[in-house]
One Martini backbone bead per residue (centre of mass of N, CA, C, O) as a GRO file, in nm:
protein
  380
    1UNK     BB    1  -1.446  -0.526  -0.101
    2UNK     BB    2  -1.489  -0.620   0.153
    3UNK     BB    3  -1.538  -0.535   0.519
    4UNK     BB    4  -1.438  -0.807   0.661
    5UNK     BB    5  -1.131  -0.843   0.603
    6UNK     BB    6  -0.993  -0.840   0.914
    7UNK     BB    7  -1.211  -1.058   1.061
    8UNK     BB    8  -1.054  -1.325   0.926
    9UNK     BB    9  -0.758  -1.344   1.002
   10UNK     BB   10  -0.767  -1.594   1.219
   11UNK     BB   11  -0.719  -1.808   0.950
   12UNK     BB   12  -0.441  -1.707   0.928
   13UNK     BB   13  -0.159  -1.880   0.776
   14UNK     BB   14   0.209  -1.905   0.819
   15UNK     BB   15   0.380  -2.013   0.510
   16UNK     BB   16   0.639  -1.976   0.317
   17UNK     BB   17   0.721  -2.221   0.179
   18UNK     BB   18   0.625  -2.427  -0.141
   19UNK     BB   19   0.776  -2.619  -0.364
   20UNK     BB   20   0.800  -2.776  -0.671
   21UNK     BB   21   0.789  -3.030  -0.463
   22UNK     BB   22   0.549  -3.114  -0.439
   23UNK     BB   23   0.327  -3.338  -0.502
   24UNK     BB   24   0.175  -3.180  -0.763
   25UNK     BB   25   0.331  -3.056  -0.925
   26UNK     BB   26   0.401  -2.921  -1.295
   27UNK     BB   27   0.358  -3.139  -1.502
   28UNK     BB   28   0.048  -3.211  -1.499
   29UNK     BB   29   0.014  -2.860  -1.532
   30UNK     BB   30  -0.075  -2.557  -1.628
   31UNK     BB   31   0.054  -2.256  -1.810
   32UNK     BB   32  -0.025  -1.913  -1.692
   33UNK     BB   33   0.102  -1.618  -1.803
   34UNK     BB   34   0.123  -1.280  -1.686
   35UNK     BB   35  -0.008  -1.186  -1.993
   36UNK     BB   36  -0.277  -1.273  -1.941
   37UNK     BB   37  -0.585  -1.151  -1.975
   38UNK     BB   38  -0.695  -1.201  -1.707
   39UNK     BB   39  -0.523  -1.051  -1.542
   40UNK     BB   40  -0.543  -0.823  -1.268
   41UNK     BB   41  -0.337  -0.508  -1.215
   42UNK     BB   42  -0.304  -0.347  -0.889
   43UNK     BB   43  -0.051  -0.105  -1.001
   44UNK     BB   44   0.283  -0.080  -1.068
   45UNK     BB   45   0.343  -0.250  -1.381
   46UNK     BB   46   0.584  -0.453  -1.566
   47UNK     BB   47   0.474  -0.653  -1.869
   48UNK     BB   48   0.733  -0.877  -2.007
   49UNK     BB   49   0.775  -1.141  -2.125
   50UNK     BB   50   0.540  -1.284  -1.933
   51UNK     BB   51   0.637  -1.059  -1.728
   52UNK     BB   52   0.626  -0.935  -1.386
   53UNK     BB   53   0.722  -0.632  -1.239
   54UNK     BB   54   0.761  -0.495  -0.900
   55UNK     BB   55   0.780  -0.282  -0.585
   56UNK     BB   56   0.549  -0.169  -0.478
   57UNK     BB   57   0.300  -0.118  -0.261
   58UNK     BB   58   0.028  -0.312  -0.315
   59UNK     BB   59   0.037  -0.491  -0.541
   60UNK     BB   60  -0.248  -0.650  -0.746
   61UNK     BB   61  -0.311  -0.994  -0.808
   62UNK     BB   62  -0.615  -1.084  -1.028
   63UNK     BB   63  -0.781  -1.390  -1.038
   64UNK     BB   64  -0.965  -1.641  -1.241
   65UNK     BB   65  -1.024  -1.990  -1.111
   66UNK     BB   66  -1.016  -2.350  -1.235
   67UNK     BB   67  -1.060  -2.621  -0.972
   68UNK     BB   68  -0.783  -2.762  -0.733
   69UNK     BB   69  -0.554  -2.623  -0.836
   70UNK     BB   70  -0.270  -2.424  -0.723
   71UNK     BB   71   0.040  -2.236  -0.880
   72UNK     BB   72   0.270  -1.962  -0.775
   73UNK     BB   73   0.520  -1.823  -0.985
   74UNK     BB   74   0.770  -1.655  -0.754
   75UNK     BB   75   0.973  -1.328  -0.705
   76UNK     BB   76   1.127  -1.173  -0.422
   77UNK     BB   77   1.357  -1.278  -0.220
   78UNK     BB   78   1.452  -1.224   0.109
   79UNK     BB   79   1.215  -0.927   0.185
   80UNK     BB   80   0.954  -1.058   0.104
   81UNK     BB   81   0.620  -1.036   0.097
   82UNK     BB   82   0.303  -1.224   0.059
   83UNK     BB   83  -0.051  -1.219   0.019
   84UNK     BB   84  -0.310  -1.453   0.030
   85UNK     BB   85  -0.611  -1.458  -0.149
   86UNK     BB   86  -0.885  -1.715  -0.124
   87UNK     BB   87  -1.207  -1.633  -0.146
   88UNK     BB   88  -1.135  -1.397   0.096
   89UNK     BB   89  -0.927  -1.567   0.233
   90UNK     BB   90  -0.683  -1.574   0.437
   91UNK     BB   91  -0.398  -1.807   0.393
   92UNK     BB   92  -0.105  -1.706   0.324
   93UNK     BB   93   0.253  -1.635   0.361
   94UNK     BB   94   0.458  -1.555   0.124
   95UNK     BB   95   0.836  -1.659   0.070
   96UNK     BB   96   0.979  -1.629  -0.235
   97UNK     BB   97   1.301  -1.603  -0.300
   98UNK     BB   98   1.305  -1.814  -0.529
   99UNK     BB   99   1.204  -1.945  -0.808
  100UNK     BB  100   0.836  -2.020  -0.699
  101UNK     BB  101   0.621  -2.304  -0.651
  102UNK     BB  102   0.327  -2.193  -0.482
  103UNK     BB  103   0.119  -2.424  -0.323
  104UNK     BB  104  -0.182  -2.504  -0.247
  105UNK     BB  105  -0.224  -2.699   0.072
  106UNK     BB  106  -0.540  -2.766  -0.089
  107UNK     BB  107  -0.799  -2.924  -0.206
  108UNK     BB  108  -1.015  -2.769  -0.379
  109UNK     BB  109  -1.315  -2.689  -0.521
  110UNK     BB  110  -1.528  -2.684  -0.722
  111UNK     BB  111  -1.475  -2.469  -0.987
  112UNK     BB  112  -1.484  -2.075  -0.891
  113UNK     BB  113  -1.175  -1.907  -0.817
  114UNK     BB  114  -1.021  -1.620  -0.619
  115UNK     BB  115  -0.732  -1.384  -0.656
  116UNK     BB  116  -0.514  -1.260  -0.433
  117UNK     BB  117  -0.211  -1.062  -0.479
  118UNK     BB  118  -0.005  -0.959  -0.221
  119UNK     BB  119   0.240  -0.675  -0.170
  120UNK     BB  120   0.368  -0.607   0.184
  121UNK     BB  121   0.612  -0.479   0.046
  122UNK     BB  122   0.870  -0.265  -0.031
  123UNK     BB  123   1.082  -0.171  -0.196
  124UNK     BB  124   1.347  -0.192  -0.048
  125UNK     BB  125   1.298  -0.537  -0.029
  126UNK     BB  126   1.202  -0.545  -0.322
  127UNK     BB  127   1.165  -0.710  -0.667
  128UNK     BB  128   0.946  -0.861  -0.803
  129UNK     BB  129   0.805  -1.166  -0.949
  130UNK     BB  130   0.497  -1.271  -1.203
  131UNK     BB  131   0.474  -1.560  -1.381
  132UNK     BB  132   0.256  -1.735  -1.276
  133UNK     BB  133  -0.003  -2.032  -1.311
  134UNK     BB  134  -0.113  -2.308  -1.202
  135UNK     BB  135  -0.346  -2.574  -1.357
  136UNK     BB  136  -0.521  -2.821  -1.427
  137UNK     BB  137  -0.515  -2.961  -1.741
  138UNK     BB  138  -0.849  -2.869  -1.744
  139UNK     BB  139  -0.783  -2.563  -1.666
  140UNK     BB  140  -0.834  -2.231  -1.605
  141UNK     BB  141  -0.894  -1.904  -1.653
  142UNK     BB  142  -1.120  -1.613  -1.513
  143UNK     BB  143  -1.252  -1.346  -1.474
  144UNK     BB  144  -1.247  -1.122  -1.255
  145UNK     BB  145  -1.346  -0.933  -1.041
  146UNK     BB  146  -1.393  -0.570  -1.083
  147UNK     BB  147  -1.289  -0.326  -0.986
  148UNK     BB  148  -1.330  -0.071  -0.804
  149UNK     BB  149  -1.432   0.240  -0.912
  150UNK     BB  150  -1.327   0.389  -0.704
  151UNK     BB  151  -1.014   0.611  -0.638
  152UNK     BB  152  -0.680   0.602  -0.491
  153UNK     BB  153  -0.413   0.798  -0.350
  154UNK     BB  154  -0.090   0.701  -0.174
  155UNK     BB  155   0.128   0.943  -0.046
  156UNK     BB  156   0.412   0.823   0.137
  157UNK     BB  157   0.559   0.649   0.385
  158UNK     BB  158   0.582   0.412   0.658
  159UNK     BB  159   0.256   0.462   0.714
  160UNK     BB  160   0.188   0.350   0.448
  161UNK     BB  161   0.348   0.097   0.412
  162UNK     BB  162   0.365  -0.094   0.714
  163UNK     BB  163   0.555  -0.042   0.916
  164UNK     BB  164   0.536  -0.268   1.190
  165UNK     BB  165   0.265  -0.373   1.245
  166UNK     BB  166   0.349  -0.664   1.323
  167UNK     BB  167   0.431  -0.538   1.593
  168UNK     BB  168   0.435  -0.647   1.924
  169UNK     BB  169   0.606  -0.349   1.967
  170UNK     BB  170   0.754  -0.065   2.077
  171UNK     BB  171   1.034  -0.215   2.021
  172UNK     BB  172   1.063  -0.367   1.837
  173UNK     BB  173   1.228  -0.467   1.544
  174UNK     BB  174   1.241  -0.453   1.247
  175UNK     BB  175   1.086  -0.673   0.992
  176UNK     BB  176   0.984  -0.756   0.702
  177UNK     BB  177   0.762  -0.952   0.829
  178UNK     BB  178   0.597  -0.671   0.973
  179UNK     BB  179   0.519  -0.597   0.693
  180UNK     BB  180   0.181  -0.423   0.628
  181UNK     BB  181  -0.008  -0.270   0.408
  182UNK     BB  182  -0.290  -0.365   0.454
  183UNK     BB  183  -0.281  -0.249   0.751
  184UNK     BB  184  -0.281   0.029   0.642
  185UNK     BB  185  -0.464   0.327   0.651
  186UNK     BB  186  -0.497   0.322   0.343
  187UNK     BB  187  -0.643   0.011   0.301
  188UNK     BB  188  -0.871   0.093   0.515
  189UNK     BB  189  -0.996   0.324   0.342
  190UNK     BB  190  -1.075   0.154   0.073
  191UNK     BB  191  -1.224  -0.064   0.186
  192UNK     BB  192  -1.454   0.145   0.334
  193UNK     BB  193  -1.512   0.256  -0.018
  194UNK     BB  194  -1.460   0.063  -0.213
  195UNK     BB  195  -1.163   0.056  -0.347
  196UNK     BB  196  -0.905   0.153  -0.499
  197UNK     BB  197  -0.539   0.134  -0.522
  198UNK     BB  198  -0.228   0.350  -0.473
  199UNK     BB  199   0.102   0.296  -0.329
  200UNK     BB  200   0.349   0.582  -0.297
  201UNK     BB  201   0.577   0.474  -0.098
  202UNK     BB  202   0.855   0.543   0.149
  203UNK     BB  203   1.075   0.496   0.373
  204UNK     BB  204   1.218   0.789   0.487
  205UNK     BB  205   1.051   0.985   0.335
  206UNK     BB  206   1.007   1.353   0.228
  207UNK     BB  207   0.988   1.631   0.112
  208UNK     BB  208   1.286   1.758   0.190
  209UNK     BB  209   1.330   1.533   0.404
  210UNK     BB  210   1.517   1.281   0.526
  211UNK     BB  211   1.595   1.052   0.739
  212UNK     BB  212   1.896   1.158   0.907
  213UNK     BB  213   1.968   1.407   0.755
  214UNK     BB  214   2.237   1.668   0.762
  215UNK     BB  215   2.054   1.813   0.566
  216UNK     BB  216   1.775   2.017   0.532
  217UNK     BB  217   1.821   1.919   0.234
  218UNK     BB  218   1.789   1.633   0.010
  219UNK     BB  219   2.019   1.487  -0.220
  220UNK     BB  220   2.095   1.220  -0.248
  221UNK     BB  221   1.832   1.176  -0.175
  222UNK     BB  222   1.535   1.170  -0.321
  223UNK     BB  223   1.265   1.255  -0.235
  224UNK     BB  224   0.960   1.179  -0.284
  225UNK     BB  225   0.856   1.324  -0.528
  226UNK     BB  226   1.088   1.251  -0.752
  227UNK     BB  227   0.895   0.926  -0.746
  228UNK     BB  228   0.586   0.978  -0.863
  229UNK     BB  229   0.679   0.842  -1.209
  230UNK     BB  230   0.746   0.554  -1.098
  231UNK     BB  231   0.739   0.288  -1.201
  232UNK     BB  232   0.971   0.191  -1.013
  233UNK     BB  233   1.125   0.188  -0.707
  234UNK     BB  234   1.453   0.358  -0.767
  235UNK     BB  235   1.385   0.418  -1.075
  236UNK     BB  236   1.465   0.645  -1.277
  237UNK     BB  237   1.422   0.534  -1.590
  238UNK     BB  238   1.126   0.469  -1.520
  239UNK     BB  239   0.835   0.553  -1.649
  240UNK     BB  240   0.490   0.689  -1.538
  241UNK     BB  241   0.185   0.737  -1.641
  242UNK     BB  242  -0.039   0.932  -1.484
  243UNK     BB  243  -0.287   0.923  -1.680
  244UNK     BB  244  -0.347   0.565  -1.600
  245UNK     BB  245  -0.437   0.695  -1.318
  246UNK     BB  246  -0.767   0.830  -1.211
  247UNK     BB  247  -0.828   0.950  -0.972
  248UNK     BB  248  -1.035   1.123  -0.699
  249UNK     BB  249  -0.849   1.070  -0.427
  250UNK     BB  250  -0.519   1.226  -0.243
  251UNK     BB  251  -0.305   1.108  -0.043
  252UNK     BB  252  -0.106   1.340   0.171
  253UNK     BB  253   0.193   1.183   0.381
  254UNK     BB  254   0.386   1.407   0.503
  255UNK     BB  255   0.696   1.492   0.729
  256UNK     BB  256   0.787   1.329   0.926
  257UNK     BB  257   1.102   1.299   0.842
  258UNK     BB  258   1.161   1.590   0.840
  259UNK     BB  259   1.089   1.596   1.191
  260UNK     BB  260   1.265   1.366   1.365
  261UNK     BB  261   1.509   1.543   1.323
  262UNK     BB  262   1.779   1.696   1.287
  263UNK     BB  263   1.779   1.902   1.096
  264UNK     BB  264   1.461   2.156   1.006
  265UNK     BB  265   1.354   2.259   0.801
  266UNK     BB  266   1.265   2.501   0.638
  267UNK     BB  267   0.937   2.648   0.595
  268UNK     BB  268   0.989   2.754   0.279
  269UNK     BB  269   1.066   2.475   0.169
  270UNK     BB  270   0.844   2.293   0.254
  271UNK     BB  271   0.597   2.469   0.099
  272UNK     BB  272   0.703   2.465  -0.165
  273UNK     BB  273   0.742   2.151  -0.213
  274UNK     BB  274   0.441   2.126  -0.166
  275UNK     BB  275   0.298   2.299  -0.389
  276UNK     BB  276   0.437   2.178  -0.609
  277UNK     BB  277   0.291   1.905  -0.583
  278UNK     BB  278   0.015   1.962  -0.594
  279UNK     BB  279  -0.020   2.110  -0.858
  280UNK     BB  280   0.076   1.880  -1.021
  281UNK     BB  281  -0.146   1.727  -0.948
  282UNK     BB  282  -0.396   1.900  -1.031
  283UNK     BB  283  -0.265   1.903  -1.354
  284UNK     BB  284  -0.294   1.585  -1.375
  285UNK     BB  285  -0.566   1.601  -1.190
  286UNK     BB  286  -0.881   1.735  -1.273
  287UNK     BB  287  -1.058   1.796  -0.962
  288UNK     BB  288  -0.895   1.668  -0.769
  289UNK     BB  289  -0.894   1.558  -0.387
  290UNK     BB  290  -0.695   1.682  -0.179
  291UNK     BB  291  -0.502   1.525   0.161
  292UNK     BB  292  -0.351   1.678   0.402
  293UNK     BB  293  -0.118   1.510   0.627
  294UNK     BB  294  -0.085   1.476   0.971
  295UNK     BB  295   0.052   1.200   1.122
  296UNK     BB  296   0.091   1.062   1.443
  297UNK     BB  297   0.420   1.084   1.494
  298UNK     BB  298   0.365   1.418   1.429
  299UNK     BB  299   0.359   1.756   1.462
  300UNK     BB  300   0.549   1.980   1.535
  301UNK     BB  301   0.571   2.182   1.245
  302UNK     BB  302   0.400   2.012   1.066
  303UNK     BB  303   0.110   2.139   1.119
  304UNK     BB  304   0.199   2.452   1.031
  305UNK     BB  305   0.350   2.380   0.747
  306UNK     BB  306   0.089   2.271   0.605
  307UNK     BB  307  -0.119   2.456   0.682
  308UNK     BB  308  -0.011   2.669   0.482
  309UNK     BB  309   0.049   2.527   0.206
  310UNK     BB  310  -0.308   2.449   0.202
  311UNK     BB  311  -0.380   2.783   0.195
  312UNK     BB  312  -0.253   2.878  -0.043
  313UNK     BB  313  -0.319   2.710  -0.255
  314UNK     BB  314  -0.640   2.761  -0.212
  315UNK     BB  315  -0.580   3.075  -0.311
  316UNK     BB  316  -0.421   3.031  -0.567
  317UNK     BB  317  -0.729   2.819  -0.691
  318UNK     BB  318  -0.997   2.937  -0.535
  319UNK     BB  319  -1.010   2.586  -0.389
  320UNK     BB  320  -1.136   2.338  -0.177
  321UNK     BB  321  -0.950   2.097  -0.279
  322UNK     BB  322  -0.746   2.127  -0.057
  323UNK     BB  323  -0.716   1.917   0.279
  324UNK     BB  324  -0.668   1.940   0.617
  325UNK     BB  325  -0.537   1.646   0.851
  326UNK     BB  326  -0.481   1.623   1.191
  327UNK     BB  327  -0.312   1.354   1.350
  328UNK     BB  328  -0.247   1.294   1.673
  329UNK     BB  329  -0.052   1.148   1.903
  330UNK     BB  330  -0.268   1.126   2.102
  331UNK     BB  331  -0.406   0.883   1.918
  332UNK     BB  332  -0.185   0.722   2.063
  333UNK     BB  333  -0.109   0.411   2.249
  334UNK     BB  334   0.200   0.319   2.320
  335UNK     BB  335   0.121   0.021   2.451
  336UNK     BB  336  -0.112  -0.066   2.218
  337UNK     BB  337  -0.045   0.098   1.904
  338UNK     BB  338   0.227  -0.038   1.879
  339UNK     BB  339   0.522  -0.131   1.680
  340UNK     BB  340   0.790  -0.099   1.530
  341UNK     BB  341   0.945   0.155   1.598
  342UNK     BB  342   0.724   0.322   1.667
  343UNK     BB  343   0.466   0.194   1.500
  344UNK     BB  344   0.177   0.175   1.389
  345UNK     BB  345  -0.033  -0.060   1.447
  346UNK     BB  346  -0.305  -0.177   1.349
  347UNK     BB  347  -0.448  -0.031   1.541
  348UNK     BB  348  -0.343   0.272   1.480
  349UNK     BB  349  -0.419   0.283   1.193
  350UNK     BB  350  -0.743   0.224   1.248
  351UNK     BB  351  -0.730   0.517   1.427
  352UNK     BB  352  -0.632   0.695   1.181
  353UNK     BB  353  -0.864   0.590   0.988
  354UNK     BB  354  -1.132   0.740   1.171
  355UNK     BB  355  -0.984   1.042   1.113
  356UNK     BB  356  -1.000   1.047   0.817
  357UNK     BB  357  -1.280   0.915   0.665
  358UNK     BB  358  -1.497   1.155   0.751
  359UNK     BB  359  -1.327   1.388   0.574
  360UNK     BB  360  -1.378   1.220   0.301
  361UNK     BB  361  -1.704   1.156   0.317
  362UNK     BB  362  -1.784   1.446   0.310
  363UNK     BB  363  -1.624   1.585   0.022
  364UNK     BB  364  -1.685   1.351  -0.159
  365UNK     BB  365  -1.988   1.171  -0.110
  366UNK     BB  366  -1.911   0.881   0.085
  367UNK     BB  367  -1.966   0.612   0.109
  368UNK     BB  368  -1.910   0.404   0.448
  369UNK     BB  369  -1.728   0.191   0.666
  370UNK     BB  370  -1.654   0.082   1.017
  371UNK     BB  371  -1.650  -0.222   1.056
  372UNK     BB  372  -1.319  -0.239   1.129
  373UNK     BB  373  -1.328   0.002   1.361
  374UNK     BB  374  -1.522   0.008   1.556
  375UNK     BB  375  -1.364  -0.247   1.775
  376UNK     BB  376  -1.146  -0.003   1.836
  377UNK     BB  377  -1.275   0.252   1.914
  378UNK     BB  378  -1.428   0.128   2.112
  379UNK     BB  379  -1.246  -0.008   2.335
  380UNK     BB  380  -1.057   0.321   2.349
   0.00000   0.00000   0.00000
């Protein structure tokens, strides 16, 4: 992962979509379905029959492939939309409705080039479908550069998918292509560690209350802990073997909806269910680090309810594994900072992501570069 990685971002053209009745068909190019060994996808993904299918944010496919030509056959719905980058380059945000093969909008160069597509939209905007990829009737597929090795995950809701980032400001009212989820703190502190991420994450959902929930404790909506080891997020039924990703360390950034709306969890409750979920985390994942964060968006008592239950676990295991972080409100700038429906922007991202980072890189004794937050924590 690049460290300049949305320092290029001004590049970025955004074309919905490309049909296949495109100049180039796909009449005389070859056709590399998904389950082809070549692909390489990093996040919850079902690859059956030829075709992927997901609908967390951020699954990401990346793949090399050689030639002049590239389409990608992709289905993702309504309100699905995907970034494209070849060779490191934010290309176009593809907004794929219906089964579409989305042709590269010009002829690339000779050689060997390197695809990645991601995700940018959570699951209740839809689950995509990635039926393979087109190229010149004499190119190929060709191993991607590999997955950085240190792996993260992040539990979280609206404000780790990526919600409103690309909202022109905390008025503006939300719609799914101001989600990305690219621009969340959690793939930008993944980006500063060179790491690989798994997003589990989904808006208005908290530890033991939804948003707007007249109940003090959520039963019709499941919340977050739930859907832990969901292969698709929303699908009860297909379940994910969480030791198929074997993070280093995981941030768990719950509570916002909690305490959002009224009525309040009570504080045992709220412990509990939090408690509950570290230690499986724990027993599933033995010697992994884990981040409770808390905010930007909300503080008390959820900064007093996190820090209760991360100093018992802490008690509990005798050990300095699972640490708390909190991140106030007072550091996004209303005016400048926040996204569609007051929620951080890219910039309050980057802002919260600047305070996250160093507490995860002392922890854990890794380097990381700054470079991407730095000209936002320097301007203000």
């Amino acid at each position: 992962m690049k460290r300049s990685y949305f320092l290029k971002i001004g590049l970025l053209l955004v074309v919905l979509v490309w049909f296949s009745s495109s100049s180039w068909g796909a009449g005389k190019n070859r056709f590399f379905a998904a389950n082809s060994p070549e692909f390489q996808y990093m996040g919850r993904v079902a690859v059956e029959q030829g075709e992927a299918t997901y609908n967390w944010p951020g699954v990401t496919v990346t793949v090399g492939f050689s030639g002049k030509v590239l389409g990608i056959r992709l289905k993702g719905g309504e309100r699905n939309y995907f970034n494209v980058w070849v060779d490191d380059y934010p290309v176009q945000v593809v907004h794929a409705v219906n089964d579409t093969v989305w042709w590269f909008p010009e002829r690339l160069t000779r050689g060997t080039h390197q695809l990645r597509l991601v995700k940018r939209t959570e699951a209740d905007m839809g689950t995509a479908v990635f039926y393979g990829l087109y190229l010149g009737e004499k190119e190929s597929l060709v191993q991607p550069e590999a997955l950085p090795a240190r792996k993260l995950m992040f539990i979280g809701n609206s404000i780790t998918c990526g919600y409103g980032t690309e909202g022109q400001n905390r008025t503006e009212r939300f719609k799914p292509s101001t989600e990305n989820c690219e621009k969340s703190y959690a793939p930008i502190i993944a980006r500063a560690f060179e790491a690989q991420y798994h997003l589990i994450s989904h808006s208005g959902l908290g530890m033991v209350r939804n948003y707007g929930d007249p109940e003090k404790i959520s039963v019709k909506l499941q919340p977050m802990l739930a859907r832990l080891d969901y292969l698709l997020d929303n699908d009860s039924t297909r379940r994910y073997e969480l030791t198929n990703y074997q993070p280093d360390a995981i941030v768990v950034n719950l509570g916002t909806n909690d305490f959002s709306t009224q009525p309040f969890p009570d504080e045992a409750d709220f412990v509990e269910a939090g408690k509950a979920l570290l230690h499986k985390l724990l027993a599933v994942y033995p010697g992994v680090k884990i981040f409770c964060i808390t905010g930007p968006m909300m503080d008390e008592p959820a900064f007093t309810y996190t820090k209760r239950m991360v100093h018992e676990v802490r008690v509990e295991i005798n050990s300095g594994d699972v640490i708390f972080v909190g991140v106030p409100r007072q550091l996004l700038d209303p005016e400048t900072d926040l996204g569609s429906d007051s929620h951080p922007s890219y910039r309050g991202q980057l802002k919260t992501a600047g305070m996250i980072l160093p507490v995860m890189g002392t922890v854990l004794n890794w380097d990381f570069s700054m470079d991407e937050m730095l000209p936002v924590l320097k301007s203000h």
